[in-house]
N, C-alpha and C positions, 0 to 999 in steps of 0.2 A: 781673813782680816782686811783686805784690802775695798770690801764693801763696807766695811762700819766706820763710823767718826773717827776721827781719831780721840783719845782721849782729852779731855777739856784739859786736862793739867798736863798736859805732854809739851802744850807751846806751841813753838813755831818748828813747823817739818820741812827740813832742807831736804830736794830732791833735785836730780835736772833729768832735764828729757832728750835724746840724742836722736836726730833724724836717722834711719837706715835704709839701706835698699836692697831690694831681695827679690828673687825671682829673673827670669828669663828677659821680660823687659824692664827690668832694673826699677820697677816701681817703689815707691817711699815709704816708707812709715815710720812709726816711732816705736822708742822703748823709755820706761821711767825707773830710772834707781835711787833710791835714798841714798843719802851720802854718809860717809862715816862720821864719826863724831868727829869734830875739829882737837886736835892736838892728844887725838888716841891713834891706836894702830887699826885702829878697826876698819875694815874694808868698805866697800862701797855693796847695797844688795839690789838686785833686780827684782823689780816689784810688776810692773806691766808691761804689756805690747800692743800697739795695735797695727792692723792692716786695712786699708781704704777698698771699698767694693762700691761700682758702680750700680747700681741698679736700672730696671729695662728705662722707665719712668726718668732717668738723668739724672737721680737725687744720687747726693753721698749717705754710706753706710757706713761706719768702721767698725769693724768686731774687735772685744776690747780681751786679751787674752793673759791669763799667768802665766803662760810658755813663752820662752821668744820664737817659738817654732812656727808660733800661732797656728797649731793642730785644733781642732775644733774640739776636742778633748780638754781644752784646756779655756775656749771660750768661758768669758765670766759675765757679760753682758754686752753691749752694740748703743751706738748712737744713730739716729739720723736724722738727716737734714731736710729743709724742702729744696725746688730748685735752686734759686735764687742764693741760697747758702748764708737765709739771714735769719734763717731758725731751725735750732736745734735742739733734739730730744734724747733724753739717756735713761735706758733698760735696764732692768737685769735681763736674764737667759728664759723671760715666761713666753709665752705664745700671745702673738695678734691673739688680738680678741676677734678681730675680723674674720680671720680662719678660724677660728671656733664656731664662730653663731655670724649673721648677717644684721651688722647693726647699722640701722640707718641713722647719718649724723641728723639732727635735730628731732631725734624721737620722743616722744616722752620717757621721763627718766623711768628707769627697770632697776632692780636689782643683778645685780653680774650672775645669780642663783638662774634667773631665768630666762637669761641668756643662752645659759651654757644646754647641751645637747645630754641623752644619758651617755653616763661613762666619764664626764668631764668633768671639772675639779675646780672652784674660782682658786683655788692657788696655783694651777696652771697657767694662768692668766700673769702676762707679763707688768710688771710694776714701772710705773715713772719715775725716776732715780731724782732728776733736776729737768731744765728747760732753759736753753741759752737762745735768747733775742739780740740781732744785733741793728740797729737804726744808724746815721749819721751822728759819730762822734756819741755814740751812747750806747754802750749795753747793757743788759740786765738778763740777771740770773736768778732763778726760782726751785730752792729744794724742798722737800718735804720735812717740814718741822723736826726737831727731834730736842731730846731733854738734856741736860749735862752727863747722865750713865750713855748717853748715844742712842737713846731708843726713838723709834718715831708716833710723834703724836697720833697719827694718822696714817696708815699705808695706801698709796694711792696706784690705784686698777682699775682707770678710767674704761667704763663700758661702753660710753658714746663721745663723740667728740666734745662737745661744749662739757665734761669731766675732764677734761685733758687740763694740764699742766699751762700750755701756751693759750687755751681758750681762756681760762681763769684769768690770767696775766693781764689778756685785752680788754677784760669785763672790770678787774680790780678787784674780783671775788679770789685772796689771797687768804682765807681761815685754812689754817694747819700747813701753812708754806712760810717760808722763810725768803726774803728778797735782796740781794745783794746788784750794787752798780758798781760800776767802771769809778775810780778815783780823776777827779780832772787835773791835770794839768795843770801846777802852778806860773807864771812868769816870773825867769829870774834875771835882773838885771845884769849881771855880769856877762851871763851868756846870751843873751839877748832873744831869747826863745821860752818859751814851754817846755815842763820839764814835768818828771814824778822823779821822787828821791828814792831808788832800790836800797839805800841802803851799803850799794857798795858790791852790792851782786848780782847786775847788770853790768855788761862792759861795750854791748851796742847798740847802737841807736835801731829800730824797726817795730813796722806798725805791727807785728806781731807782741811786743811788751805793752802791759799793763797791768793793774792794781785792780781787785775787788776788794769793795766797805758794804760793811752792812747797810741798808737802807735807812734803818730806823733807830742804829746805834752804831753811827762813825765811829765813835770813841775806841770800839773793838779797836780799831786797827786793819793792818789789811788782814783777810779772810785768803786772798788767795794773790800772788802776784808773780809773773813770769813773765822773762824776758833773756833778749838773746844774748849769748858770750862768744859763739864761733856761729861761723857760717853752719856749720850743722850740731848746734850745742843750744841750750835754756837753760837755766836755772830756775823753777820750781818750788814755793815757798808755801805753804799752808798751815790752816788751823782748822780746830775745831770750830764749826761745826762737820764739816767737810772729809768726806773718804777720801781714801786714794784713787778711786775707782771716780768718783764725781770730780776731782781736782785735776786728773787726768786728761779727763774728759771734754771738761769745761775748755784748757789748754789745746786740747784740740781744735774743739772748734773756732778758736781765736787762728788758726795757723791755717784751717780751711779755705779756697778760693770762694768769691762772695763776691756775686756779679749784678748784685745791686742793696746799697742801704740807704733806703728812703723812709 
C-alpha cells in the first residue's frame, strides 16, 4: 500500500519523519509513521525507512525499506541523486535498464522489447516513481500521472536517457506527468520576514521546511509539506495524488546535502 496514491477522499495524511542512527559509525537515516487519529486512542504506525549508500561515483543512493531493520528483504524501492545533490530520481525495486541491455543515451528511440537480452522480462525493468530538481530558491517535482481510483496514466520505463523523467522536465515534454513547485514565501509585516503558513504543524524555522502546489492547479492546496519540530523530528503532511513511498521520498531529498543550486 505504501506505493499507491493515497485515496482522493482520504484528505490530508498526517505523518512525521524521525532522523535515526544505526550502525557502527552512527550513520543517519530516517523512518516515516502516520500518526493516529487526533482525539482517538489510536496509536501511531510505522510506515517506512530509509538508509543513505554512497556509491563508488560520489552520488547518494537511499534504499527506501518496510522494515526498520532495512534488511534488503524488506527494500520497496531506492532514490538517487546526481553529484551535485540537485536532482533526484525515485524507483521502484526493477533493474537498470543499463545492466540489462547497453543503451546508448541519445540513441534512436527502441522499444524496451528490444533492448532486453533472451530470458528478460520489460517488467523487470525498473519504473520512474517521480523526479525531484532543485535550482536557487525553486524546486520542482514531477510524477507520473495517475486518475482519482490512483492508477497511472502511463507507466514510465524509460529505455534511454532523453525517456527519463528529468530529461522530459528540461525539454517541457510533461504528457502523462504531473508537476508540482515549492509554494513561495509570503512577507508578513508583523514579523518582518518571509514566511509559509504550516498551519500550526511546523514549530522551526530551517531550510529543510517547505510546501508543494500543483503547477497548474494551486487551488488543490498543498500536495505535500514538511517541516521541522525537533532537532531530529518533521512533520509530514500529504495528499492525493501522492504515495507514501513518493511523499517520503520527495522529503528526503529536501534534507539531502546539495553542494550546488544554480
Amino acid at each position: 500500500m505504501v506505493m499507491r496514491p493515497v485515496p482522493l477522499d482520504a484528505g490530508i495524511v498526517r505523518c512525521y519523519v524521525k532522523q535515526v542512527y544505526r550502525g557502527f559509525f552512527n550513520t543517519y537515516g530516517y523512518e516515516l509513521y502516520l500518526q493516529g487519529r487526533i482525539g482517538t486512542d489510536e496509536s501511531d504506525r510505522f510506515l517506512l525507512a530509509s538508509k543513505k549508500q554512497m556509491r563508488k561515483n560520489m552520488t547518494g543512493n537511499y534504499g527506501i525499506y518496510s522494515s526498520p531493520a532495512c534488511d534488503e528483504a524488506s527494500r520497496v524501492g531506492r532514490m538517487g541523486s546526481n553529484f551535485l545533490g540537485t536532482v533526484f530520481t525515485l524507483y521502484d525495486n526493477g533493474r537498470d535498464p543499463q545492466k540489462v541491455a547497453k543503451i546508448r543515451d541519445g540513441a534512436p528511440a527502441a522499444t524496451p522489447e528490444s533492448n532486453l537480452g533472451p530470458g528478460d522480462n520489460v517488467l523487470q525493468i525498473r519504473e520512474e516513481l517521480g523526479c525531484c530538481t532543485y535550482e536557487a530558491n525553486r524546486t520542482s517535482v514531477c510524477i507520473p500521472d495517475v486518475d482519482e481510483a490512483g492508477r497511472h496514466s502511463k507507466i514510465v520505463r524509460p529505455m534511454s536517457q532523453r525517456d527519463r523523467i528529468v530529461s522530459r522536465m528540461s525539454t517541457g515534454e510533461l504528457t502523462d506527468l504531473v508537476k508540482f513547485v515549492n509554494r513561495e514565501p509570503v512577507f508578513r509585516e508583523d514579523l518582518g520576514a518571509y514566511c509559509l503558513d504550516f498551519g500550526g504543524r511546523v514549530s522551526m524555522a530551517s531550510v529543510k521546511n517547505f510546501q508543494l502546489i500543483s503547477a497548474d492547479d494551486p487551488s488543490m492546496g498543498n500536495v505535500l509539506q514538511f517541516g521541522r519540530v525537533a532537532d531530529d523530528m518533521f512533520t509530514m503532511d500529504f495528499q492525493w495524488p501522492l504515495s507514501p513511498f513518493q511523499a517520503f521520498a520527495i522529503c528526503l531529498s529536501s534534507c539531502d546535502t546539495k553542494l550546488a543550486c544554480v
